[in-house]
Backbone as JSON Lines, residues from 0, in Angstrom:
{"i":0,"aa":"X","n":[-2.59,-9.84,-17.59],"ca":[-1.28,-9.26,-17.39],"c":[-0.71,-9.65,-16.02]}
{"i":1,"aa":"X","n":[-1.46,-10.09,-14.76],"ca":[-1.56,-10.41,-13.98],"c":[-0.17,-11.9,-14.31]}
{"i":2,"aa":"X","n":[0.59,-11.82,-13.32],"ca":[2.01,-13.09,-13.66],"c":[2.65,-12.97,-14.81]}
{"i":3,"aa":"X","n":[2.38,-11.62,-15.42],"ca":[3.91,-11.45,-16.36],"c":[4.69,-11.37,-15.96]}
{"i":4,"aa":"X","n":[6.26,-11.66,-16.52],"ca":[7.51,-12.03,-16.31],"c":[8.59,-11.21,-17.17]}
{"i":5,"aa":"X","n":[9.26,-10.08,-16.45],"ca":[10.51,-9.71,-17.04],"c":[11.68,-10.2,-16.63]}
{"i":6,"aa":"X","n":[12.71,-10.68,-17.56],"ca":[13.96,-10.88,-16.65],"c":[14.88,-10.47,-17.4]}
{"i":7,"aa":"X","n":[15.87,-9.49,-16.27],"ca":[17.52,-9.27,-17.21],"c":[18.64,-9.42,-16.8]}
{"i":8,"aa":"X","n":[19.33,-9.76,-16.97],"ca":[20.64,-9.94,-16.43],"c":[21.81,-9.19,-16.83]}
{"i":9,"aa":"X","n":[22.52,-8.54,-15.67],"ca":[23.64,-7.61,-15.6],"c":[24.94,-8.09,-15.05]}
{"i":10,"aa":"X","n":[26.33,-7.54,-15.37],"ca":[27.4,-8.26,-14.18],"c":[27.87,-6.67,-13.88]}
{"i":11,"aa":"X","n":[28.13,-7.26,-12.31],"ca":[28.58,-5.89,-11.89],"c":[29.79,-4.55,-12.01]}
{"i":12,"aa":"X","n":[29.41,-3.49,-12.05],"ca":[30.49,-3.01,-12.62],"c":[31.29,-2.13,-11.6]}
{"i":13,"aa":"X","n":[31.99,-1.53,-11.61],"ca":[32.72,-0.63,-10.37],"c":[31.46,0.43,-9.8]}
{"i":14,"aa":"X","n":[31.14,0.91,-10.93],"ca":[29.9,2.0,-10.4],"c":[29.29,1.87,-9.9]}
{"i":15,"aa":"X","n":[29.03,0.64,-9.85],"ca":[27.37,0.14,-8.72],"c":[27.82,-0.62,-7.56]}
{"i":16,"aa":"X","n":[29.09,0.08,-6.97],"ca":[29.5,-0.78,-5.91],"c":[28.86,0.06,-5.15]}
{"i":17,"aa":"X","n":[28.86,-0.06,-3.71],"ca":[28.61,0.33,-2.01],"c":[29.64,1.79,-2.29]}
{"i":18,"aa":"X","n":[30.66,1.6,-2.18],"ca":[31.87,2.53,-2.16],"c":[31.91,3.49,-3.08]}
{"i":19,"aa":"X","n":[31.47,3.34,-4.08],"ca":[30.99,4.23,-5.06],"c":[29.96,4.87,-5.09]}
{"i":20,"aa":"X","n":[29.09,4.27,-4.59],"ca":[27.34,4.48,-4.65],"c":[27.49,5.97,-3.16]}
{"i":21,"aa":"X","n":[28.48,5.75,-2.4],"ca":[28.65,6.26,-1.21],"c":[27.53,5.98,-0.14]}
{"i":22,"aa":"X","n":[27.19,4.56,-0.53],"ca":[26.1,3.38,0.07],"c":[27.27,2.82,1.61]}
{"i":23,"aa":"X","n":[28.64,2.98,1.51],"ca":[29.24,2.33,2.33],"c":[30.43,2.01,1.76]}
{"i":24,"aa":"X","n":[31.64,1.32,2.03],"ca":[32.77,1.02,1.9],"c":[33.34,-0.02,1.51]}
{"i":25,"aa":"X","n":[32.73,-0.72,0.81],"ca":[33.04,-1.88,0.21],"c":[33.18,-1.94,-1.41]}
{"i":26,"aa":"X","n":[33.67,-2.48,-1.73],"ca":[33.77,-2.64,-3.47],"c":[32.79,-4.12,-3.5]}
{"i":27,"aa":"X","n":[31.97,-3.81,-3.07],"ca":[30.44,-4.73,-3.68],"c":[29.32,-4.26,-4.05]}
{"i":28,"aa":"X","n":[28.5,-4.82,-4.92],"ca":[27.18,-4.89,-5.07],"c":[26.12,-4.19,-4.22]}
{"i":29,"aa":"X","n":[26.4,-2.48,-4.35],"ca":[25.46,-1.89,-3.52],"c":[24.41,-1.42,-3.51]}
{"i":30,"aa":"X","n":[23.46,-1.36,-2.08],"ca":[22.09,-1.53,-2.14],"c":[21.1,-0.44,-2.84]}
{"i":31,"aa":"X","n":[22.04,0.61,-3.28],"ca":[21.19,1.07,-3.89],"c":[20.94,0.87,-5.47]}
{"i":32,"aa":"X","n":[22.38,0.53,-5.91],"ca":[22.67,-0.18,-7.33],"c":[20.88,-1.56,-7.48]}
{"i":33,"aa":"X","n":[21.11,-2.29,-6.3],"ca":[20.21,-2.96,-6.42],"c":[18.86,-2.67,-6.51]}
{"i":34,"aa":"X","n":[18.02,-1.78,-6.1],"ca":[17.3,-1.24,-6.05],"c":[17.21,-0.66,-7.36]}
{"i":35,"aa":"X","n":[17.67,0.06,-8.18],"ca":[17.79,0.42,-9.57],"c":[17.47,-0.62,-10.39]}
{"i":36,"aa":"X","n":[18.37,-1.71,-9.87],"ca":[18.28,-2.82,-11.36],"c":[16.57,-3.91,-10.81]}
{"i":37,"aa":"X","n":[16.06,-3.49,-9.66],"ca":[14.78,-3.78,-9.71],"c":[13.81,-3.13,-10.07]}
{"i":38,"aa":"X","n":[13.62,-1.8,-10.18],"ca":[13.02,-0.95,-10.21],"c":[13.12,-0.63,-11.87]}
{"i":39,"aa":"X","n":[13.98,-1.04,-12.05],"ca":[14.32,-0.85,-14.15],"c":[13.9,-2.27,-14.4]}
{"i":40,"aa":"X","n":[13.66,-3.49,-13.65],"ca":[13.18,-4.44,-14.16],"c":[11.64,-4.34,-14.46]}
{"i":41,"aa":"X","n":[10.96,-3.99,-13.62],"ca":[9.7,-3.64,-13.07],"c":[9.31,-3.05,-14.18]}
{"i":42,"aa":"X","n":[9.95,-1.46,-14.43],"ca":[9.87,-0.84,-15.24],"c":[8.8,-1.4,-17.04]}
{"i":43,"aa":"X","n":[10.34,-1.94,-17.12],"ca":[10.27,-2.65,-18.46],"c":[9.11,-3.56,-18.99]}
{"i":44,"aa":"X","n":[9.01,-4.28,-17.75],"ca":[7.4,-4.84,-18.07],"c":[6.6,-4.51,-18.54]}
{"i":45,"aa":"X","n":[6.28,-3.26,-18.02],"ca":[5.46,-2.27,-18.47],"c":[5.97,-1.41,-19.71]}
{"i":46,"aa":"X","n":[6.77,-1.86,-20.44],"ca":[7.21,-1.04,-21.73],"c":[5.92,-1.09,-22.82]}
{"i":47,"aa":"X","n":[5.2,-1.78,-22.4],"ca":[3.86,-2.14,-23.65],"c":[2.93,-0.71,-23.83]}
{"i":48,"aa":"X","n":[3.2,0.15,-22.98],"ca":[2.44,1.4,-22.54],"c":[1.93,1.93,-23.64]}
{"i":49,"aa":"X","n":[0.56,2.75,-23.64],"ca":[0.78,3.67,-25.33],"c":[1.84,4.76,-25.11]}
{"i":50,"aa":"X","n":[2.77,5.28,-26.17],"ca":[3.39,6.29,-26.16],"c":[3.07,7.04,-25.37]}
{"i":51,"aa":"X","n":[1.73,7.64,-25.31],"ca":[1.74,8.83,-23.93],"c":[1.94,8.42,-22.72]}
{"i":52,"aa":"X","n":[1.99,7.36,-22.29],"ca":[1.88,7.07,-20.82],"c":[3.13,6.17,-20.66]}
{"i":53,"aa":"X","n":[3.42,6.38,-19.15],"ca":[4.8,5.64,-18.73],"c":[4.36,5.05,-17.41]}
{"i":54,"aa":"X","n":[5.1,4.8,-16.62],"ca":[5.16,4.16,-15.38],"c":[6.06,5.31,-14.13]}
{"i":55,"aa":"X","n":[5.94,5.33,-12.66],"ca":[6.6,6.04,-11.91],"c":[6.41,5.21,-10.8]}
{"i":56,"aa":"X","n":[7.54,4.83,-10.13],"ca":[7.86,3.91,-8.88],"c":[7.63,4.82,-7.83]}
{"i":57,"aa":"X","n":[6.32,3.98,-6.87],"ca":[5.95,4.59,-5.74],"c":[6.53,4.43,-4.74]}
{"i":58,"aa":"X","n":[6.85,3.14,-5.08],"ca":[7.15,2.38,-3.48],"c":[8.21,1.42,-3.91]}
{"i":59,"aa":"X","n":[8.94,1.31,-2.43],"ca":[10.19,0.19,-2.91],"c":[10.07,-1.12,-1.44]}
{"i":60,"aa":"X","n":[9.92,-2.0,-1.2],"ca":[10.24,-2.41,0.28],"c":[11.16,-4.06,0.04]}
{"i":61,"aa":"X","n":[12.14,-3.69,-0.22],"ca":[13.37,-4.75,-0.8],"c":[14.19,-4.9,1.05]}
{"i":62,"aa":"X","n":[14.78,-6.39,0.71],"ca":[16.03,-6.47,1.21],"c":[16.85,-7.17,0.43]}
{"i":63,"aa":"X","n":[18.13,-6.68,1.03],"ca":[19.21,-6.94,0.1],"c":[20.48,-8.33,0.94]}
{"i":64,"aa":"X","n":[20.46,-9.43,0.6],"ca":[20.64,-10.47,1.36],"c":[22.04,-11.41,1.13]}
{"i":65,"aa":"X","n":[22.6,-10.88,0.32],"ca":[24.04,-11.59,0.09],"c":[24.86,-10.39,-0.9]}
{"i":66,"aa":"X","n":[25.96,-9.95,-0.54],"ca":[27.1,-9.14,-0.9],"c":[27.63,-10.02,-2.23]}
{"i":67,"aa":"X","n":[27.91,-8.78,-3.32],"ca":[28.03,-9.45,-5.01],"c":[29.27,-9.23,-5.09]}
{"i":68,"aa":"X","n":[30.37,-9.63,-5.53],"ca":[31.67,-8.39,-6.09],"c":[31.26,-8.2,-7.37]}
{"i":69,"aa":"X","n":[32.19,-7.37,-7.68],"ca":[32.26,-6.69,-9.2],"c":[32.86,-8.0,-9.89]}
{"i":70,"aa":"X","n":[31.96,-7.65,-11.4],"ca":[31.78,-9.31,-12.03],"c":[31.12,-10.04,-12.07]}
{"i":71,"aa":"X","n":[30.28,-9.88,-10.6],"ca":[29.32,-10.85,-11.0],"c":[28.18,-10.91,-11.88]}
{"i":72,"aa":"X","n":[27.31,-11.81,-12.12],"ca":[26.31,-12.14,-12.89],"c":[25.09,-12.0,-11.6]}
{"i":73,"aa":"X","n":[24.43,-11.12,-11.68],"ca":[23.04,-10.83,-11.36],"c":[21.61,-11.04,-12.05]}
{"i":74,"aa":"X","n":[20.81,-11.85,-12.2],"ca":[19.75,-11.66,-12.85],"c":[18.66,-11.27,-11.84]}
{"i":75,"aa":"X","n":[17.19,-10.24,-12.55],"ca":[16.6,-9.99,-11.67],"c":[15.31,-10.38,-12.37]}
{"i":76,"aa":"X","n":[14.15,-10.85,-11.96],"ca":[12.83,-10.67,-12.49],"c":[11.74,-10.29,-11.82]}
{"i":77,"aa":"X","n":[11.35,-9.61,-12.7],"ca":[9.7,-9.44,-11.58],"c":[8.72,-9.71,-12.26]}
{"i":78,"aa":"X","n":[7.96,-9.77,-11.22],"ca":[6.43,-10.22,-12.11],"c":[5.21,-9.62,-11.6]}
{"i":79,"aa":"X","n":[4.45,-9.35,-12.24],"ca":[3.08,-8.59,-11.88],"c":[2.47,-9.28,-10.56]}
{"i":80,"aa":"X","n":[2.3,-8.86,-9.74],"ca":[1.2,-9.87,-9.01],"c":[0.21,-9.3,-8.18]}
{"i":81,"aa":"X","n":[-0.52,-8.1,-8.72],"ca":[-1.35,-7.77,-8.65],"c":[-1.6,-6.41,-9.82]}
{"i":82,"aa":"X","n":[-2.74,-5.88,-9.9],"ca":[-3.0,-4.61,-10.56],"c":[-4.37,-4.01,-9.83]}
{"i":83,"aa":"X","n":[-4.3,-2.74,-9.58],"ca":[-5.08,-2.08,-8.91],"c":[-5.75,-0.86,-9.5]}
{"i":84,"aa":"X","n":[-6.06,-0.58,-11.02],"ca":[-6.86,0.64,-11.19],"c":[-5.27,0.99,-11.78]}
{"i":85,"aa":"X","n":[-4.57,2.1,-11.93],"ca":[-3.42,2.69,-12.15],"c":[-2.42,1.67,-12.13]}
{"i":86,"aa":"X","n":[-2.44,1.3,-10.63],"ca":[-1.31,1.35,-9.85],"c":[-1.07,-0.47,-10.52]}
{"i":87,"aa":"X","n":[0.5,-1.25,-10.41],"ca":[0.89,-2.12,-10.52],"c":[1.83,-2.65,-9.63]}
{"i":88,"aa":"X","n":[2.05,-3.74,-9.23],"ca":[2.68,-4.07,-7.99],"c":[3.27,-5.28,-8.38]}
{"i":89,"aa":"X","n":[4.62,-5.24,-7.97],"ca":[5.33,-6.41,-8.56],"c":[6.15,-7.43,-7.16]}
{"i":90,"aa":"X","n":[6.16,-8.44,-7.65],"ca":[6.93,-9.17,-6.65],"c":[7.97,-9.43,-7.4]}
{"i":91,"aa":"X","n":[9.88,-9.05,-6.87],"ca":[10.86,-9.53,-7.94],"c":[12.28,-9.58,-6.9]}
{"i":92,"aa":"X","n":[12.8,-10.88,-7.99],"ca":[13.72,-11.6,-6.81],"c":[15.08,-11.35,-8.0]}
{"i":93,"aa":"X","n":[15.8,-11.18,-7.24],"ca":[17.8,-11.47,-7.89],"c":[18.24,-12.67,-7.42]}
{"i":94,"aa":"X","n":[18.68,-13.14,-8.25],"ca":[19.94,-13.92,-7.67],"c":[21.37,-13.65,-8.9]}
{"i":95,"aa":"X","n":[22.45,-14.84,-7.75],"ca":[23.33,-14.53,-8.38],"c":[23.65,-15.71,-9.5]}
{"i":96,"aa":"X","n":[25.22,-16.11,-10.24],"ca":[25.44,-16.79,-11.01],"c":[25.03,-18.41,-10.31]}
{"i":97,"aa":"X","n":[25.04,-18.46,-9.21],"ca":[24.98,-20.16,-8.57],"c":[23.53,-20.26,-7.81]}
{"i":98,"aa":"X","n":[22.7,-19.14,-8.56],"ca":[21.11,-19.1,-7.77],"c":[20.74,-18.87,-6.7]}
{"i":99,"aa":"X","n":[21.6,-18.36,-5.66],"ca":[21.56,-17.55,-4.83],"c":[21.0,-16.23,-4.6]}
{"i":100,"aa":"X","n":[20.37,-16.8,-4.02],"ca":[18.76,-15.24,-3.45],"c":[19.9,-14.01,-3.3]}
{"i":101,"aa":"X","n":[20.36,-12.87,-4.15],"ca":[20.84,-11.61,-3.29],"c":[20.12,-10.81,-2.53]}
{"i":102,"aa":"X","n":[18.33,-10.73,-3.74],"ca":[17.5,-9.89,-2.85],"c":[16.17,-10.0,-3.59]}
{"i":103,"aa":"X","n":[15.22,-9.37,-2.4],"ca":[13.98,-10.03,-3.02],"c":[12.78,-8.67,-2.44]}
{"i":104,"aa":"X","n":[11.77,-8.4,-3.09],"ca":[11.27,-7.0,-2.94],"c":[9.83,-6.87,-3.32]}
{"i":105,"aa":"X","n":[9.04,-6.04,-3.04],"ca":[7.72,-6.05,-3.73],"c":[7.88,-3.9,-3.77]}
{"i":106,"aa":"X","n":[7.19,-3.84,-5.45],"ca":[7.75,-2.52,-5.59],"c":[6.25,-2.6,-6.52]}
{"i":107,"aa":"X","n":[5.91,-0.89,-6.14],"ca":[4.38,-0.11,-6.79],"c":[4.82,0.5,-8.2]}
{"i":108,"aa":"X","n":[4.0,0.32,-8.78],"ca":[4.25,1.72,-10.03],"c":[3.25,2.53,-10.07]}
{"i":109,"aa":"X","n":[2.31,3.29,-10.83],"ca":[1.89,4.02,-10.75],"c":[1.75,4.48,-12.77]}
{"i":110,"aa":"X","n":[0.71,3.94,-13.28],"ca":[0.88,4.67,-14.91],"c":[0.36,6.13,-14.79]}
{"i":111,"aa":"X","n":[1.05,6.78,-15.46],"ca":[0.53,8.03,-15.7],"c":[0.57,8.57,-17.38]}
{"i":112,"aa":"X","n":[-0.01,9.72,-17.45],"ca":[0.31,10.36,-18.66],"c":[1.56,11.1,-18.45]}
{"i":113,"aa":"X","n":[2.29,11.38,-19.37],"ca":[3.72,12.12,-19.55],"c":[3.12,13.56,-19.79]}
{"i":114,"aa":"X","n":[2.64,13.71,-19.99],"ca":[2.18,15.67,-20.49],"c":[1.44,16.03,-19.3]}
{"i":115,"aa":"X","n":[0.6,15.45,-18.73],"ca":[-0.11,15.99,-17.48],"c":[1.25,15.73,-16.25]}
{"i":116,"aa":"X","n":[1.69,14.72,-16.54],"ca":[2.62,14.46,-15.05],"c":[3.69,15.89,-15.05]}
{"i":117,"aa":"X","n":[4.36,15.54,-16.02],"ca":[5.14,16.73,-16.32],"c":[4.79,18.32,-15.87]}
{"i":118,"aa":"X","n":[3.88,18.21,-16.79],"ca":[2.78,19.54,-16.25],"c":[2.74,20.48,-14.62]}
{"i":119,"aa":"X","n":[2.65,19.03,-13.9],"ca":[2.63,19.66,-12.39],"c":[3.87,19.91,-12.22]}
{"i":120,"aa":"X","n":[5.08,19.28,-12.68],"ca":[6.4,19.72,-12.64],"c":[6.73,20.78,-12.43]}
{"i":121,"aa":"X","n":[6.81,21.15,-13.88],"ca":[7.88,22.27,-14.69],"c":[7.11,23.39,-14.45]}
């Protein structure tokens, strides 16, 4: 599982700007929007799970390296590049429509069961 590969591609929409996000004042591609669409990439990889068990993002340590407008074409992928017992760790890069690095990140997951996790919750 070690160098699996998710990739998806999104174009940006008003909601996931800076100015919206109340990330900052711009009508671009904001950093926390970005962070989402890595963290849902990551995610997905891991969709193979058995039904009881899911994934939970521990850790995030991204930068975010070129400003998107709304419209653009973002693709993001990540890929496994390590596994530790539970835990999964991904290395995953964006760019934009002309292959341009926006941002690039290494992010933890964490599998758990859904009925015990919950559990400590509620």
């Amino acid at each position: 599982m070690v160098n699996s590969t998710f990739i998806q591609t999104i174009q940006v929409s008003e909601n996931q700007t800076a100015i919206f996000l109340g990330s900052g004042t711009l009508p671009v591609f904001g950093t926390p929007a970005l962070v989402a669409l890595m963290e849902n990439t990551a995610m997905q990889l891991l969709s193979v799970l058995p039904v009881e068990n899911t994934s939970v993002g521990i850790s995030m340590n991204m930068k975010h390296l070129k400003a998107s407008p709304v419209g653009a074409s973002i693709e993001c992928c990540a890929t496994i590049s390590a596994i530790e017992g539970r835990k999964y760790i991904f290395a995953i890069k964006a760019v934009d429509a002309s292959g341009d690095l926006i941002g690039e990140g290494i992010h933890e997951r964490v599998v758990v069961n859904i009925d015990k996790f919950m559990s400590k919750i509620l």
